[in-house]
C-alpha positions as a printed Julia matrix, in Angstrom:
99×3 Matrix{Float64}:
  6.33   24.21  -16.64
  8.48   23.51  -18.91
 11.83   25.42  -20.63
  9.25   25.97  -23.78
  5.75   26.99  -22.85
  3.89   24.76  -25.14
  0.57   26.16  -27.43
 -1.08   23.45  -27.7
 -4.12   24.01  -25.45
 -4.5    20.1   -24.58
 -0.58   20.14  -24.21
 -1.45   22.8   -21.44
 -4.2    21.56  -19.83
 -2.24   18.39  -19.28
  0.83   19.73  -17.58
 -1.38   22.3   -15.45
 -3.59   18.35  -13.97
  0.34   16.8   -13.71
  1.42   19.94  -11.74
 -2.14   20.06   -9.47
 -1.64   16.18   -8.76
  1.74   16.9    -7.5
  1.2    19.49   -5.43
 -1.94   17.9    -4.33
  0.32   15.06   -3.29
  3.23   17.43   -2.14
  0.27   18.85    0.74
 -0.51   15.39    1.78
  2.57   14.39    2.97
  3.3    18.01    4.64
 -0.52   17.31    6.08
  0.57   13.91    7.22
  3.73   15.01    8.7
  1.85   17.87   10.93
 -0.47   15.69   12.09
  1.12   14.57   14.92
 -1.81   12.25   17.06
 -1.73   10.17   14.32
  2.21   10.12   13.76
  2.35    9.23   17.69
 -0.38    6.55   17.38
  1.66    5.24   14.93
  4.94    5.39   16.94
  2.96    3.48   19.35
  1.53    0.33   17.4
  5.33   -0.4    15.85
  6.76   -0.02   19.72
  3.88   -2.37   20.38
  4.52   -5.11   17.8
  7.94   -4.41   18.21
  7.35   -5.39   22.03
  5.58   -8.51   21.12
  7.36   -9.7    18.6
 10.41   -9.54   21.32
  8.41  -11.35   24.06
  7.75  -14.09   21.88
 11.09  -14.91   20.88
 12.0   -14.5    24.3
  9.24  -16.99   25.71
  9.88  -19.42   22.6
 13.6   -19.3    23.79
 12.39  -19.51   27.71
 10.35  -22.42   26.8
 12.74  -24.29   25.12
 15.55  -23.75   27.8
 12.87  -24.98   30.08
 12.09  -27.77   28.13
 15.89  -28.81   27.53
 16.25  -28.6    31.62
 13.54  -31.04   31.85
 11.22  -28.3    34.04
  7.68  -29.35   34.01
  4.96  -27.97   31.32
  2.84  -26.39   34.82
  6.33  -24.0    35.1
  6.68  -23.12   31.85
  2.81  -22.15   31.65
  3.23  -20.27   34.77
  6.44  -18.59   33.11
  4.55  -17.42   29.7
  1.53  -16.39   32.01
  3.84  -14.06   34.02
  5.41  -12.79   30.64
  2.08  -12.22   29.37
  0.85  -10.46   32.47
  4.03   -8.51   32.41
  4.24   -7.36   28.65
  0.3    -6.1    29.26
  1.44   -3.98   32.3
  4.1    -2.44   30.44
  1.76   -1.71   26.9
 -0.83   -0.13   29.42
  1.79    2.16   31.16
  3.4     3.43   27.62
 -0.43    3.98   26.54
 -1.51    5.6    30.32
  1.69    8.09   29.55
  1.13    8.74   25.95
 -2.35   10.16   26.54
């Protein structure tokens, strides 16, 4: 409350709903913060996207170099395929551990 208690009845009534909503938010983020399945799903989907986001640059910068080298477009399919095969085998095996 406040350094003056107020009288006001509707003064009160207010500040005792402002203090409920923020302790009511205060014991969703310690709720959120204990639950940790959800935290680790989470850590999961960002090393995932992460993870893709890298293999595409990479590939995109594969495929280029390829390209630039004059390397036929049957290679460089080949090449993404392997990546591709490659970044599933490694999402499966951080999922297989996780669980």
């Amino acid at each position: 409350m406040s350094a003056q208690t107020p009288t006001d009845p509707a003064v009160l009534r207010a500040e005792i709903e402002q203090v409920r909503a923020n302790l009511g938010d205060t014991v969703a983020a310690l709720a959120a913060k204990t639950d940790v399945k959800a935290r680790a799903k989470d850590a999961i989907s960002e090393a995932r996207y992460g993870l893709k986001r890298k293999l595409r640059t990479g590939a995109t910068t594969a495929r280029d170099s390829l390209e630039e080298a004059g390397v036929g477009r049957s290679v460089t399919i080949a090449l993404g395929a392997t990546i591709g095969a490659l970044a599933g085998f490694v999402i499966y095996l951080a999922v297989r551990r996780r669980s």
